[in-house]
Structure formats: structure tokens, C-alpha cells
N, C-alpha and C positions, 0 to 999 in steps of 0.2 A: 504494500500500500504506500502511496505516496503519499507526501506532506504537502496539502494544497494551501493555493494561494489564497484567499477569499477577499474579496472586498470590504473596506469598510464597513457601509451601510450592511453587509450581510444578516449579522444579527438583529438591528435593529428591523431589516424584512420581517426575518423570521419571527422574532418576537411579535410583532403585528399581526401575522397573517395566526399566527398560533393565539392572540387576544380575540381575533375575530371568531374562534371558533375551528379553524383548519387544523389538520394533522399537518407536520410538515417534518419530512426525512434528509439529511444534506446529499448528496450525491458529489460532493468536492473533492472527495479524494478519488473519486471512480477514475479519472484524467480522460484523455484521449479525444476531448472537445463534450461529452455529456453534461449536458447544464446544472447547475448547481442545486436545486430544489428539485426535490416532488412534492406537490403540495395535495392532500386530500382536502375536498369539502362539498357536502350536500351530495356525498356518492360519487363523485366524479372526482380525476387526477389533472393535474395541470404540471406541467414542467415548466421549470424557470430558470431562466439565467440570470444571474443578480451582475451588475453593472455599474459601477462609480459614473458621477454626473457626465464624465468627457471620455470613458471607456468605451472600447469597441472592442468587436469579437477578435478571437487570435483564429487563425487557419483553421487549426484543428476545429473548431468551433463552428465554423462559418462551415468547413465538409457534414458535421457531424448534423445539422440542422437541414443542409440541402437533401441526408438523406434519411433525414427523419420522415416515417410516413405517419407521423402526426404532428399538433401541433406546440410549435417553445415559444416560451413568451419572452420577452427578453424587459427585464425592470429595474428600474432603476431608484424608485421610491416606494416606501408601504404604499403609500395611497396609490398609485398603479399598481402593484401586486394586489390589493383587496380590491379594485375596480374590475381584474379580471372574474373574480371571483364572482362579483353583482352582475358581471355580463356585458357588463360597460367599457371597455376597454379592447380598443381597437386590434387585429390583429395584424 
């Protein structure tokens, strides 16, 4: 297992999305571009990539979503991580 990098805001996501009520698993050491959350709520999973205000995806990251055949969200504040959630938040 690797020792991942995580972004600052990470915890604060996670702590949010887990006040709203979500389950929420880190996937940051998984590496290899796999986004950093899985978030359960209301039965459904969402994958998330957590992101600093001026961050962008690394390669690995940008392959790993091109061949995702579902969908990643990619956030950069709670308030977009819990908007996905209410359904409000663009993809």
C-alpha cells in the first residue's frame, strides 16, 4: 500500500459529506488514478475526486476516468460534494 497524497480540504469533504448523513470510504491509497472517495447515500454510491481550489487531474487520473464506465465527480468544496448528493450538481 502506498502512502497517498491527499489534499487539504480532504477531510474537511469528508467530514461534511459524513454530517450530512453519507457513508464515506477513502480510496487514496488505492493509487493508479482511482478517485479518492466512495461516498454512500440514500442507496446509491458516488465516486469522488477531492481537489485543492487551483488543482487539476495528474494522467493517471484523467486515463482512469476516461475509462471509467461510470460516473466521478470531481470537488472541490463540501458544499459541491453535498450538492451532488441533493442532485444539484452538474456533471
Amino acid at each position: 500500500m502506498r502512502n497517498a497524497k491527499i489534499d487539504r480540504n480532504h477531510n474537511e469533504i469528508v467530514n461534511a459529506l459524513r454530517d450530512f448523513g453519507a457513508s464515506v470510504t477513502s480510496l487514496a491509497n488505492a493509487g493508479n488514478g482511482v478517485p479518492d472517495i466512495v461516498v454512500g447515500y440514500n442507496y446509491k454510491n458516488y465516486l469522488m475526486e477531492i481537489k485543492g481550489p487551483n488543482g487539476t487531474l495528474t494522467p493517471a487520473q484523467i486515463i482512469w476516468h476516461k475509462n471509467w464506465k461510470g460516473t466521478v465527480y470531481v470537488v472541490r468544496t463540501a458544499e459541491e460534494a453535498i450538492s451532488i448528493l441533493r442532485g444539484d450538481f452538474p456533471i
